[in-house]
C-alpha atoms as an extended CHARMM CRD file, in Angstrom:
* protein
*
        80  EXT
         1         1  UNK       CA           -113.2390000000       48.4200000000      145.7000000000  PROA      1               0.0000000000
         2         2  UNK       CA           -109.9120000000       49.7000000000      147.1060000000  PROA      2               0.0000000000
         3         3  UNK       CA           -109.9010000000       47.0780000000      149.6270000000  PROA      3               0.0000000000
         4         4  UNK       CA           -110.1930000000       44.2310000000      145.9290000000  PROA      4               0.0000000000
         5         5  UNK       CA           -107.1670000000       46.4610000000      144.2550000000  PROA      5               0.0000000000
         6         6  UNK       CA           -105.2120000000       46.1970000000      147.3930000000  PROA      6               0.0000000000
         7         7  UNK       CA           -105.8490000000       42.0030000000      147.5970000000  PROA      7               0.0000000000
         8         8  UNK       CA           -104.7170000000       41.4840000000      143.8390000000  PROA      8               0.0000000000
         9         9  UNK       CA           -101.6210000000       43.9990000000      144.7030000000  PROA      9               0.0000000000
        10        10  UNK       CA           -100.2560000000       41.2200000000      146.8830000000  PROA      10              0.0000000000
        11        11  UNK       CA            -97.5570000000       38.3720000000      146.0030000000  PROA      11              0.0000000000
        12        12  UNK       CA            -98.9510000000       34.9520000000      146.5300000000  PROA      12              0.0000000000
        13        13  UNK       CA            -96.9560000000       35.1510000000      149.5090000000  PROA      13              0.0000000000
        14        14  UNK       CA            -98.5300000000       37.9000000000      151.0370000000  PROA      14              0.0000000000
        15        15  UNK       CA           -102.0030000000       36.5630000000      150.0990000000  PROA      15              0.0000000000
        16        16  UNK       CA           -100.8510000000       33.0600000000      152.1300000000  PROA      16              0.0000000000
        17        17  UNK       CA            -99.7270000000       35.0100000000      155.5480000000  PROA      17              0.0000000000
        18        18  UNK       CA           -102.4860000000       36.8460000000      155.2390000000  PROA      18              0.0000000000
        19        19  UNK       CA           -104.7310000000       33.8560000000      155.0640000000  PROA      19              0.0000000000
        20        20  UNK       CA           -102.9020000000       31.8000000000      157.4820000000  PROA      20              0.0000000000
        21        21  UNK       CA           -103.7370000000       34.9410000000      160.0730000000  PROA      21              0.0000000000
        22        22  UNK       CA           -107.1960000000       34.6260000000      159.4540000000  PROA      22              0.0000000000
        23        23  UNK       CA           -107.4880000000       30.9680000000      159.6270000000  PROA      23              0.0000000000
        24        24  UNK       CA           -105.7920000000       31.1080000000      163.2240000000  PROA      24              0.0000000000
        25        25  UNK       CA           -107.9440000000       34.3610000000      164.6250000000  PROA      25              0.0000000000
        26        26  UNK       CA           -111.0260000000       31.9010000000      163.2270000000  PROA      26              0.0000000000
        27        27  UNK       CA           -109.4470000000       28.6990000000      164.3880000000  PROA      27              0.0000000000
        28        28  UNK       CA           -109.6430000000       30.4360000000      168.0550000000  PROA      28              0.0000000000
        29        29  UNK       CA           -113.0730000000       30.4780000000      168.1310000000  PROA      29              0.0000000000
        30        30  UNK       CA           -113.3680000000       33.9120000000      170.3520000000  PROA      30              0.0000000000
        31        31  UNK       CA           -114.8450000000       35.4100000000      167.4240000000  PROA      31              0.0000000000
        32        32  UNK       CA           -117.9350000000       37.6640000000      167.2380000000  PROA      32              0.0000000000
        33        33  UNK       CA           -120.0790000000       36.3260000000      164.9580000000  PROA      33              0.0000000000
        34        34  UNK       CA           -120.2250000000       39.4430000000      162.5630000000  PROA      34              0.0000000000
        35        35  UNK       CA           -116.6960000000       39.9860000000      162.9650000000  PROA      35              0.0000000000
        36        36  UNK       CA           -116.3320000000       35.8050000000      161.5670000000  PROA      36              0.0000000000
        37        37  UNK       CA           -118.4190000000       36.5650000000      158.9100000000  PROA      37              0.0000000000
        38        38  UNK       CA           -116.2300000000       39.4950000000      157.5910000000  PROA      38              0.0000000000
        39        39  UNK       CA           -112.8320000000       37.3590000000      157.9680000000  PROA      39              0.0000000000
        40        40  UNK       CA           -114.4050000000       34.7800000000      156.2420000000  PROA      40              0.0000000000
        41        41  UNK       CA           -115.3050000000       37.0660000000      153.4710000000  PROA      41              0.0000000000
        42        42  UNK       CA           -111.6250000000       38.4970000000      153.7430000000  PROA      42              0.0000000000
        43        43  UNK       CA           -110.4940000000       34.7190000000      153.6290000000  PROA      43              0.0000000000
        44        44  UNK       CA           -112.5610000000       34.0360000000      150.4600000000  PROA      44              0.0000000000
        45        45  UNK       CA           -111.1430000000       36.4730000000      148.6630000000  PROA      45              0.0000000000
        46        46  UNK       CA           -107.5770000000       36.0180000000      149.7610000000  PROA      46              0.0000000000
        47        47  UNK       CA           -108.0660000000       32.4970000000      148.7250000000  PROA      47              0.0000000000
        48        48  UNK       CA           -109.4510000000       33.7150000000      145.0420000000  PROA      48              0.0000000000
        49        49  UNK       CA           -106.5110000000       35.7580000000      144.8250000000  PROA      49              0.0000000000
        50        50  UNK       CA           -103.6080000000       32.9440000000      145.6110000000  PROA      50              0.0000000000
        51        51  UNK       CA           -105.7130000000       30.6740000000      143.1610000000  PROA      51              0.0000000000
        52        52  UNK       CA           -105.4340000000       33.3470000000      140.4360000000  PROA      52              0.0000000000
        53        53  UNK       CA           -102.0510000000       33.6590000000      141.1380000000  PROA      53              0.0000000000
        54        54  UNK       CA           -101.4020000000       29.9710000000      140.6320000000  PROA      54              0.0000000000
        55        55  UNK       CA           -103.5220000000       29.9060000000      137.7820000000  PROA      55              0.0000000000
        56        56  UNK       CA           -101.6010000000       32.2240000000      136.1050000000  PROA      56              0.0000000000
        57        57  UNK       CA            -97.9800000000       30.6720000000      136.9660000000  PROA      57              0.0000000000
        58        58  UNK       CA            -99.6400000000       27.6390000000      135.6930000000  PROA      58              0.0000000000
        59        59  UNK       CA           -100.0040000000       28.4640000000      132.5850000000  PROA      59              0.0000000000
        60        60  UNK       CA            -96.9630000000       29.8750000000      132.3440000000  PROA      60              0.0000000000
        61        61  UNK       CA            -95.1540000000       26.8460000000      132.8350000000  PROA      61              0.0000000000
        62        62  UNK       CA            -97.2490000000       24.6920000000      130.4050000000  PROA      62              0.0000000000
        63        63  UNK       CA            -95.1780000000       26.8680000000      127.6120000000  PROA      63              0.0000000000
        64        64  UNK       CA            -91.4700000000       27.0040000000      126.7280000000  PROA      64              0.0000000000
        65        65  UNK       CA            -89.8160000000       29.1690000000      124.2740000000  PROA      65              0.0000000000
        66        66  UNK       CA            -88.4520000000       27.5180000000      120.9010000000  PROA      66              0.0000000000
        67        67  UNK       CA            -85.3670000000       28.5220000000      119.6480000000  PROA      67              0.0000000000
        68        68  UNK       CA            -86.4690000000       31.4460000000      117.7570000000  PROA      68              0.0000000000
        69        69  UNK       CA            -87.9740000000       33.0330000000      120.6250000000  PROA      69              0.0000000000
        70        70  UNK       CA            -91.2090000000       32.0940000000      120.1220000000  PROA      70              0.0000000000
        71        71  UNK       CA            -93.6690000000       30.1360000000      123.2940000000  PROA      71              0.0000000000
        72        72  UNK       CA            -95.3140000000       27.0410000000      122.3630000000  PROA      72              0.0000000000
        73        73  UNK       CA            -96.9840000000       24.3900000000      124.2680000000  PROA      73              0.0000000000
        74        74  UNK       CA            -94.8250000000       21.9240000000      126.8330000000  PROA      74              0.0000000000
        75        75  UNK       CA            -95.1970000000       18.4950000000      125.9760000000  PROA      75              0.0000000000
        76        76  UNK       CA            -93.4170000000       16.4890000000      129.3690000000  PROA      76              0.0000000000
        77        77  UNK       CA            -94.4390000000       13.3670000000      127.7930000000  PROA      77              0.0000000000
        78        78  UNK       CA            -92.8820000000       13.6450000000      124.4200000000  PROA      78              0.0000000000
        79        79  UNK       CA            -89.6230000000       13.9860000000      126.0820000000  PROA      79              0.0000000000
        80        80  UNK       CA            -89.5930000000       10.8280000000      127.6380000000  PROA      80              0.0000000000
C-alpha cells in the first residue's frame, strides 16, 4: 500500500525515469528471475500511473473556459 501512495505521488516525469531505469536493468538481461518478475510488476504499475496521468491532462485539454468563467467542451473542428 505505501509503496501504491508513493507511485501516484510522482509527476509523470518521475514515473517515466523511473520506468526508463527499469526497462534498461531488464533490457540487460542479468536479471534473477524473481527479481524480473518484481520490476516488471514495478514497471506495470509505473506505466498505470503515467497513463493516469495522461488521462487526466487529457481531459483537461478537451475543455476551455467561456467567457464567464465557466469550462465547456473544445470543439477544434468548429474553429476551422
Amino acid at each position: 500500500m505505501e509503496q501504491e501512495n508513493k507511485e501516484n505521488s510522482l509527476s509523470f516525469e518521475e514515473a517515466m525515469l523511473e520506468l526508463e531505469k527499469i526497462v534498461e536493468k531488464l533490457e540487460k538481461g542479468d536479471v534473477p528471475l524473481e527479481k524480473a518478475i518484481t520490476y516488471y510488476q514495478e514497471g506495470m504499475k509505473l506505466s498505470k500511473v503515467c497513463s493516469d496521468k495522461l488521462t487526466d491532462v487529457q481531459k483537461k485539454m478537451t475543455q476551455i473556459m467561456n467567457d464567464q468563467g465557466q469550462l465547456e467542451a473544445f470543439d477544434v473542428q468548429g474553429d476551422e
